[in-house]
C-alpha positions in Angstrom: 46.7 -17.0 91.3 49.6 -18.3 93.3 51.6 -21.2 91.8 52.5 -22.6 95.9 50.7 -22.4 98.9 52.4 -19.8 101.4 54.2 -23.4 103.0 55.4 -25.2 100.0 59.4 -25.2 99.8 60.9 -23.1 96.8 61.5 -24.6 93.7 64.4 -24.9 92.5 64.8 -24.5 88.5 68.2 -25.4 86.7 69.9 -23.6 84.3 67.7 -24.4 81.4 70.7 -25.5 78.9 71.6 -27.6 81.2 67.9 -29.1 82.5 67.8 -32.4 81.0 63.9 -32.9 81.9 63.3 -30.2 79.8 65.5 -31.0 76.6 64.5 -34.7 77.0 60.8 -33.3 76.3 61.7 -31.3 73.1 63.8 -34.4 72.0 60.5 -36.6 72.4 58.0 -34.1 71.2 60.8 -33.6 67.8 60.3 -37.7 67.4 56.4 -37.2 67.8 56.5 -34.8 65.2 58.7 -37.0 62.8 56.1 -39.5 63.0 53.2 -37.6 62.8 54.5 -36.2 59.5 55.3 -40.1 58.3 51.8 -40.9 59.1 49.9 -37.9 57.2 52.4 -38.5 54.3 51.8 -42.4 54.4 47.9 -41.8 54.8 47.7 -39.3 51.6 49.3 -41.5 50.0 48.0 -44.5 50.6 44.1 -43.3 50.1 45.1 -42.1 46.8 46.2 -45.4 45.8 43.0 -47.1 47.0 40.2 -44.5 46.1 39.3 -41.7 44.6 39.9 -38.2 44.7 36.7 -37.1 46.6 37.6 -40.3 49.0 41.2 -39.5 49.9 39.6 -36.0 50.0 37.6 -37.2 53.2 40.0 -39.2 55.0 42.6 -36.4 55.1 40.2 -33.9 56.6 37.5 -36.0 58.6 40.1 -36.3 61.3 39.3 -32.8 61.9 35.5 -33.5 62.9 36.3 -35.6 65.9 39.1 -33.0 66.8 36.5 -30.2 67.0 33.7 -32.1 68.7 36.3 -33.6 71.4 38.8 -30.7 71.9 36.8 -29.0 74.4 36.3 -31.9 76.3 39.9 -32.4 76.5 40.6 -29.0 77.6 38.6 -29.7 80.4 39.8 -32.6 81.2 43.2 -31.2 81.4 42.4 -28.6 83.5 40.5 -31.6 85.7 42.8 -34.2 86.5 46.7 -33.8 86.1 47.8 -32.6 82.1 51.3 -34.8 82.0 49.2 -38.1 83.3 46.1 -36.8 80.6 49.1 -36.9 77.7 50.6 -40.4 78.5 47.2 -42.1 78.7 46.4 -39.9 75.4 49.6 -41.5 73.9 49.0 -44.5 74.5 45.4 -44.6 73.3 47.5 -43.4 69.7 49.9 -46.6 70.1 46.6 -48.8 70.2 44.6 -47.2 67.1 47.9 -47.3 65.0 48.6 -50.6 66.3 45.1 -52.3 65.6 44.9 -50.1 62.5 48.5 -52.1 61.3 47.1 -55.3 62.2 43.5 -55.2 60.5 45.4 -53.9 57.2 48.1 -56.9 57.7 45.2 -59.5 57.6 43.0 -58.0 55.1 44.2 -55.3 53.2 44.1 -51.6 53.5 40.1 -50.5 52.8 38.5 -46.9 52.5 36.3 -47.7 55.2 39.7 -48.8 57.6 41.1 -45.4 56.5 38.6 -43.4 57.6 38.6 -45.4 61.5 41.9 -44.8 62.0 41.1 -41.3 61.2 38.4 -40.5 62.9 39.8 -42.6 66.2 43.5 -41.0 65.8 41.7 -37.8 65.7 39.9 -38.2 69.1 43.1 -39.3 70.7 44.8 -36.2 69.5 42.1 -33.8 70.8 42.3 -35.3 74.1 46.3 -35.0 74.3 46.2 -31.1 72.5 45.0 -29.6 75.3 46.8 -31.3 77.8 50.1 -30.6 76.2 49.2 -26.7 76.5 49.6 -27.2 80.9 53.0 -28.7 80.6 55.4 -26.1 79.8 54.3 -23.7 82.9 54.9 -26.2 85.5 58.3 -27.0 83.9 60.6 -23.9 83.8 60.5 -20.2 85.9 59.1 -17.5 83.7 61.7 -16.1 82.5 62.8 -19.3 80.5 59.0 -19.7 79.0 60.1 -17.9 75.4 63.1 -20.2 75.3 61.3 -22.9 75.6 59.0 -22.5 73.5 61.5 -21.5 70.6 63.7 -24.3 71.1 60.6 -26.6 70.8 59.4 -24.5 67.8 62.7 -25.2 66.2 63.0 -28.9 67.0 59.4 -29.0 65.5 60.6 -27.3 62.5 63.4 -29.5 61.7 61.8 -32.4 62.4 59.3 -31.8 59.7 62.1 -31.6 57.4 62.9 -35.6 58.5 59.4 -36.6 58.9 58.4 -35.9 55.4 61.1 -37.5 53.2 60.7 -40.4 55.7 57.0 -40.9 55.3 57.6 -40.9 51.1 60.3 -43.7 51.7 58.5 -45.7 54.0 55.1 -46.1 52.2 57.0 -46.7 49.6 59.4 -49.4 51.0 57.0 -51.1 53.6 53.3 -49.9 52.8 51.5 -48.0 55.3 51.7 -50.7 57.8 55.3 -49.8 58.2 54.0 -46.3 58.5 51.6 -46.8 61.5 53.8 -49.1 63.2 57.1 -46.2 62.9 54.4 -43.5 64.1 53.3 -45.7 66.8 57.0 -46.3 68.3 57.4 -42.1 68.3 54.1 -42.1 70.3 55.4 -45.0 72.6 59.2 -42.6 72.8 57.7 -39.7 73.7 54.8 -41.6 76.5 58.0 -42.8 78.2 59.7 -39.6 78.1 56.6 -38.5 80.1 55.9 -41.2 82.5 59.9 -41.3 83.4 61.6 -38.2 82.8 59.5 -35.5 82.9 58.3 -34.3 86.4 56.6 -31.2 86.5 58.5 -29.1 88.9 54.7 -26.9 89.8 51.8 -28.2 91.2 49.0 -28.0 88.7 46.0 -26.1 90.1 42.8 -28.4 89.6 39.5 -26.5 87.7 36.6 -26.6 90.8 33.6 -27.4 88.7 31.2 -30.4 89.8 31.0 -31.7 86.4 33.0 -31.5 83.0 30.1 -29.3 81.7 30.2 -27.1 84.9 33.9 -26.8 84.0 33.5 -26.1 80.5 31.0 -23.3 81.3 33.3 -21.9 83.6 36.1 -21.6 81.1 34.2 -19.6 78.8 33.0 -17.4 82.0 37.3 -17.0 82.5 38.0 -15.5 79.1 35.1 -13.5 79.1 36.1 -11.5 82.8 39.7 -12.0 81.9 40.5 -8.7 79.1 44.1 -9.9 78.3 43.0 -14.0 78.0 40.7 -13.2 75.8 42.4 -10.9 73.4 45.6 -13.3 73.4 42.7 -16.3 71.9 41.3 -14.0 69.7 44.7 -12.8 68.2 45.3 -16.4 68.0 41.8 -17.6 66.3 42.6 -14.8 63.7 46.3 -15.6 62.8 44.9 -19.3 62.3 41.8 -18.4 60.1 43.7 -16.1 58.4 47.3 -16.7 57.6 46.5 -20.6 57.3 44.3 -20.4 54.1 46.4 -17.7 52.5 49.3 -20.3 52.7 47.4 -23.5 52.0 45.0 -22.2 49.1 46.4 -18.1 48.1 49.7 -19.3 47.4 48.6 -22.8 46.0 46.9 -20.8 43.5 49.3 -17.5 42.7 51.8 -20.4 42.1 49.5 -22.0 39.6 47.8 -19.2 37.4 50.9 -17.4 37.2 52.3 -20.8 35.7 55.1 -21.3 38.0 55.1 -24.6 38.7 55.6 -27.0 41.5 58.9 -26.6 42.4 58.4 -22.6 42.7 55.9 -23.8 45.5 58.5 -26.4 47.1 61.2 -23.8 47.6 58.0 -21.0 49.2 57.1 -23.3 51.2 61.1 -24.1 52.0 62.1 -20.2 52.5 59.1 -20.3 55.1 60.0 -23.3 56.9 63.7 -22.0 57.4 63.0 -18.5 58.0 60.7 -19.8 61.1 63.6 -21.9 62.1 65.6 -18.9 61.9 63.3 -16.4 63.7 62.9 -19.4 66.4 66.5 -18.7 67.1 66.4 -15.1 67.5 63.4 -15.6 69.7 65.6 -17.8 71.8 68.4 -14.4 72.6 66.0 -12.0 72.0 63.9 -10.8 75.2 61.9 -7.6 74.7 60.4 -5.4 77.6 56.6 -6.5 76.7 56.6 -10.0 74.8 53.1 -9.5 73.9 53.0 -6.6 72.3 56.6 -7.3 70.3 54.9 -10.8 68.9 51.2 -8.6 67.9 54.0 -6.5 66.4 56.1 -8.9 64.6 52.1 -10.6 63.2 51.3 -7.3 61.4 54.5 -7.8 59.4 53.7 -11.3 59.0 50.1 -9.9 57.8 52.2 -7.9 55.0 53.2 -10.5 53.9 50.2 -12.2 53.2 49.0 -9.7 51.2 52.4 -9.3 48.8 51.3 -13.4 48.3 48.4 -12.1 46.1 50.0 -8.8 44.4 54.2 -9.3 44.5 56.4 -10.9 41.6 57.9 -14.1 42.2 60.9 -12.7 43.6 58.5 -10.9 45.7 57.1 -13.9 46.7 59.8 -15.1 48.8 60.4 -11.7 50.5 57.2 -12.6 51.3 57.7 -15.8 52.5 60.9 -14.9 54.3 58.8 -12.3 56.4 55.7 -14.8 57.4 58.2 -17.3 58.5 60.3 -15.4 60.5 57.6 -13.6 62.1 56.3 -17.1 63.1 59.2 -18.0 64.7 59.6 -15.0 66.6 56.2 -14.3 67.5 55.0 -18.1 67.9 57.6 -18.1 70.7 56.6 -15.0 72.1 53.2 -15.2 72.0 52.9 -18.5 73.4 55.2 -17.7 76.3 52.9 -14.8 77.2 49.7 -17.4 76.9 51.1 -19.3 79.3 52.3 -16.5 82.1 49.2 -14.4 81.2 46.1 -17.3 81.4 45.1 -18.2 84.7 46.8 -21.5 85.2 43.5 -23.6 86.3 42.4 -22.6 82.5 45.2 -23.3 80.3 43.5 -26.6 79.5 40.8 -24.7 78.4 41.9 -21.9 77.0 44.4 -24.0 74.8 40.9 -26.2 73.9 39.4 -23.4 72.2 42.1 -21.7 70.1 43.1 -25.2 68.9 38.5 -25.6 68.2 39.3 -22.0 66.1 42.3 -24.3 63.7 40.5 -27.6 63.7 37.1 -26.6 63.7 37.0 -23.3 61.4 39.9 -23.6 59.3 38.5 -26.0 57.2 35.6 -23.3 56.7 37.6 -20.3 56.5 40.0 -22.5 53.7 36.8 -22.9 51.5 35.9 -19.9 51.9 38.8 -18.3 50.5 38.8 -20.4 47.9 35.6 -18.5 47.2 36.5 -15.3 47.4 39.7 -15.6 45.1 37.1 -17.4 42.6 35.0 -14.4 43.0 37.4 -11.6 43.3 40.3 -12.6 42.0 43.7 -13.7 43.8 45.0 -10.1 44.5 41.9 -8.8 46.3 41.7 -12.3 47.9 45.2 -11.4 49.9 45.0 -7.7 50.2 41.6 -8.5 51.8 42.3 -10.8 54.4 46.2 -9.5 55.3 44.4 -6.3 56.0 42.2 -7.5 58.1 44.8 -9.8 59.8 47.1 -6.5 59.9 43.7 -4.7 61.7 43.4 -7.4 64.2 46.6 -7.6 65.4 46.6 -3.6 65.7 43.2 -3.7 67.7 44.9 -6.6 69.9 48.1 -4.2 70.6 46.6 -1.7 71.4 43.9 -3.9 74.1 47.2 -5.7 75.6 48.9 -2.4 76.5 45.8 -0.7 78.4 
């Protein structure tokens, strides 16, 4: 589908090191992130203080429900009405919940029941602005730029969890999780500005044709099931999210526990990962390979390996393993998402991006219990030879479907 009708005047993209649109969007998306990282920290936090385990259980995960139940509705609705006005109204509807949220636990008191509305509201907000987010980066730079972009926004995302973090832990600890919200809230506010200002998407964005939301909805499905290369792309995406995620979030969790060494072992994995993917984001950023999609399927079987040397290496094995998942992420994040966003028709990207986000919010928290199952049942080595051989096979079966 064409970008321009036959009349429209060329666009005209800068240099992209020197296109401050674009760099004033990773700046505000890095302060988003910072926030969003205070919040969770504050929220754990603070529903441990106030409840019990089971409790602070549900308010870190019912988020999710909402985010599952709405995300396909913001898909469409991205692919509706324009995706940058979709994200500022989106932001602003997080400025209100964390501001309300502040004030009802400045009058009386942070409650369970208060935790769990700000969840559940803050995680309709966020399926809404998910999708939206997905439309941006197409109409912002020529093609050739797209894995730039996305690995300089990977790394600013990277680092700023490293600030966001520490900065959560001090400010629930300084100012309560009042402080918290409010500090999140100001990000959300940086970043709607940014939007509503700065940012002007330099492509038209082509609007979806249904009557209805539920037309539209039914249409995007029809998309990715006509379009071959869509449709593998979500799959290989669904896969590295229901597989990889609960390997790192309960396999190496647990390796690190019954093989006694302790939670500092897991701070510096999970530190190795974190700069390894800031690393590969980098190399991403110089590195340009004749077929992007079928380098970043590549670079995911190694990252597959390295799931299953979680659940059979030695601890010095362990961050080998580490260092391979986290630069393969890096590399093959930017990559792959560049090639989502050339390869998906661009009247679907709102929908497209709805459901691989429904695989992460809505399945992971299945595919994590599950898991947790299977190691209880088979042990933690089977557990990760298992299911980084059948992420290695998927990513194979998606290789070989991208290059036909």
């Amino acid at each position: 589908m064409s970008e321009l009708p036959p009349t429209a005047p060329a666009v005209v993209f800068p240099p992209l090191r020197r296109d401050t649109q674009v760099h004033a969007w990773i700046f505000a998306a890095a302060v988003s992130k910072v926030g969003d990282m205070a919040w969770y920290v504050g929220l754990a936090w603070s529903a441990a203080q106030i409840t019990t385990p089971a409790g602070a259980g549900l308010v870190m995960g019912i988020g999710a429900l909402p985010q599952a139940l709405v995300l396909l509705f913001g898909g469409a609705l991205a692919d509706r009405i324009d995706g940058r006005r979709v994200m500022v109204l989106a932001n602003l509807g997080r400025i209100v919940v964390l501001t309300v949220g502040a004030l009802v636990a400045s009058m009386w008191g942070l409650s369970l029941a208060l935790l769990l509305a700000i969840a559940v509201a803050f995680g309709v907000v966020d399926a809404i602005y998910t999708p939206a987010a997905g439309t941006l980066p197409r109409r912002m730079v020529q093609p050739d730029d797209q894995v730039k972009l996305m690995a300089g926004n990977q790394l600013a995302v990277r680092l700023a969890i490293f600030v966001g973090a520490p900065l959560g832990g001090v400010l629930v600890a300084h100012g309560g999780l009042v402080t918290v919200m409010l500090v999140d809230a100001v990000s959300f506010a940086v970043i709607a500005a940014v939007l509503a200002f700065l940012v002007k998407p330099r492509l038209p964005q082509p609007a979806s044709t249904g009557t209805s939301i539920r037309a539209d909805l039914k249409e995007g499905f029809a998309y990715l099931g006509r379009d071959a290369k869509a449709r593998t792309l979500v799959i290989a995406f669904s896969g590295l999210n229901l597989c990889v995620g609960p390997v790192l979030a309960v396999g190496l969790v647990q390796r690190t526990h019954l093989d006694g060494w302790g939670p500092t072992a897991l701070g510096w994995f999970e530190a190795v990962s974190g700069i390894s993917a800031a690393a590969g984001a980098i190399v991403a950023m110089r590195w340009k390979p004749a077929n992007l999609a079928r380098s970043g399927l590549i670079a995911l079987i190694f990252q597959a390996a390295g799931c299953v040397m979680i659940g059979v290496m030695p601890r010095a094995g362990i961050f080998l393993a580490m260092v391979m998942i986290g630069s393969t992420a890096g590399i093959a994040s930017a990559q792959l998402s560049a090639v989502f966003q050339l390869s998906v028709d661009a009247s679907y990207l709102g929908r497209s991006f709805s459901i691989v986000h429904l695989s992460d919010q809505g399945l992971m928290p299945v595919a994590m219990v599950a898991f947790g199952a299977f190691i209880t049942l088979a042990g933690i080595s089977v557990a990760c030879v298992v299911i980084g051989s059948a992420f290695a096979a998927l990513m194979v079966w998606a290789v070989v479907r991208v290059g036909r």
